[in-house]
N, C-alpha and C positions, 0 to 999 in steps of 0.2 A: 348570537352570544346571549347568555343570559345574563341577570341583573348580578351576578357574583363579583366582578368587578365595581359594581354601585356599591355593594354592601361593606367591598374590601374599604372603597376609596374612605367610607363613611368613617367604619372603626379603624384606619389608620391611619386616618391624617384628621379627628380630630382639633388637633392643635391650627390644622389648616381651614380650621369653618372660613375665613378672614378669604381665602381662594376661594372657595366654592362659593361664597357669598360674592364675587367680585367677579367671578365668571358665569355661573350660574352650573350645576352640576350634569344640564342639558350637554353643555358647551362642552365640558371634562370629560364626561361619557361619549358622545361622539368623538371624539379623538380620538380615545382609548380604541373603539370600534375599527374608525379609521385607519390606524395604524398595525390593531390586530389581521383588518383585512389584507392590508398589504404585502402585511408577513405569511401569510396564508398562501397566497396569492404568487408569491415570490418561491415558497415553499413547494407549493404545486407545479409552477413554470416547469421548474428545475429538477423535478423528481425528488425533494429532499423531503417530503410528508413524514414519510416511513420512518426517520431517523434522526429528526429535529425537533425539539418540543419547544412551543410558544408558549415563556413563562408571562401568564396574564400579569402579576404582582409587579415582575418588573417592568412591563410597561406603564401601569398605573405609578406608579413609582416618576417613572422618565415622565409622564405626560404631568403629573404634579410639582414634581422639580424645574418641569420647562415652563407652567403656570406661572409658577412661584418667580422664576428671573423675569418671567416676561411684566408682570407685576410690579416688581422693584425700578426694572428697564421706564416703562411706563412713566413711574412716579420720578425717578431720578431726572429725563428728559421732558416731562410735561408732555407727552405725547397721550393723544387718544386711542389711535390702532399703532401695532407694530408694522413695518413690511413684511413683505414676503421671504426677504433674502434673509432678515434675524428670524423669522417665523421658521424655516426651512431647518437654519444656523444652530438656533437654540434646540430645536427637537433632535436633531441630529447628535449634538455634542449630547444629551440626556440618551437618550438611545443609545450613543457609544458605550458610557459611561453601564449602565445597569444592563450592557450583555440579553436582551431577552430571548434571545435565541441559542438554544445547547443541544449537543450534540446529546444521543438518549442510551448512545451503543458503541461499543469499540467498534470501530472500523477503521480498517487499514491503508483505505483511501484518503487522501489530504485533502480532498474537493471540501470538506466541512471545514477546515482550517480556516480560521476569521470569517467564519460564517455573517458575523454581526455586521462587520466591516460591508463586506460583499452584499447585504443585503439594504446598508447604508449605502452604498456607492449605488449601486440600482436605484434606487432613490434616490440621489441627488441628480443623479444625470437625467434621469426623467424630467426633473424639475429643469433644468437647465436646459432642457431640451423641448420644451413642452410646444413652444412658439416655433419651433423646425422640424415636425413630424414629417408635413409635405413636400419640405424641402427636401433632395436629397444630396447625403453628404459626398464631394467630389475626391476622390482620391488622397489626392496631397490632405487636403482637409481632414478626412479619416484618420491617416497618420499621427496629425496634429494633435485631434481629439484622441486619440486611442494611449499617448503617449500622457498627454493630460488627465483620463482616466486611469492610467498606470500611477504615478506619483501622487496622485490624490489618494489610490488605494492604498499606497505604501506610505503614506501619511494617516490615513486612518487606521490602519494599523501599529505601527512603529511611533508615531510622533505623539507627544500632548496633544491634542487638540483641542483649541479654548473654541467658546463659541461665536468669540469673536473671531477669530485667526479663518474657522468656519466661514463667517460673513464677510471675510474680505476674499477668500477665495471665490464664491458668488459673486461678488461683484465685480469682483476682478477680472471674472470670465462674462459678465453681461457690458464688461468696459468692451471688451475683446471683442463680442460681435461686431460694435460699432467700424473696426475694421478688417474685418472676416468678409 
């Protein structure tokens, strides 16, 4: 990727030196990076290259807005790092919010239908799943999980999703291992 999302981040936010200064613009841009790779990467798995376009702006956008609370979070809690589960929580709910993924072409297949969603839900369960790669999942368990990643998908699609309601559902499934 080129420095075009540096230049955006620069002229559009601005009003936000107060972030870049607080994070360091290094920090902003790798994320930006990060999470375009992802979408990439998600985009290629699944054969959706051809007919999905990764709006840079609105990710800059979500990764500035997720700066921005992680900021406030910070200062309101007196906390130095956030975790991982609002780090996850909060990119998530920005990512919901500003759609960067659209569809480029009519097409008559619904497989693009909450694209955004779907490619949020891929990402979180990776994340939730990061520490059970080698593990493998037993039957019943599957069911479990599959029926958990259904209502999560139908909550990020259909429901509000705060970024807290996000961070409780994380934790709520890292409670769950504990008797898994």
């Amino acid at each position: 990727m080129d420095n075009a999302s540096l230049k955006y981040i620069k002229s559009s936010y601005e009003k936000y030196n107060d972030i870049i200064d607080c994070f360091g613009i290094n920090v902003i841009q790798s994320r930006i990076d990060q999470i375009y790779e992802e979408m990439r990467a998600f985009l290629t798995t699944y054969g959706f290259e051809k007919d999905v376009r990764i709006d840079l702006a609105a990710i800059t956008h979500a990764v500035m807005d997720y700066f921005t609370d992680i900021r406030r979070l910070k200062e309101y809690q007196k906390i130095e790092h956030a975790n991982q589960a609002k780090i996850k929580a909060y990119e998530t709910f920005w990512l919901l919010k500003r759609h960067p993924l659209s569809v480029i072409r009519d097409i008559e297949d619904d497989k693009y239908t909450f694209i955004n969603e779907k490619f949020l839900l891929m990402r979180l369960s990776s994340f939730l799943m990061a520490d059970k790669v080698s593990k493998p999942i037993i039957d019943e368990q599957r069911k479990v999980f599959d029926n958990f990643l259904g209502v999560l998908l139908y909550n990020l699609k259909y429901r509000d999703c705060s970024a807290q309601a996000i961070e409780l559902m994380i934790l709520a499934f890292e409670a769950g291992k504990i008797f898994g």
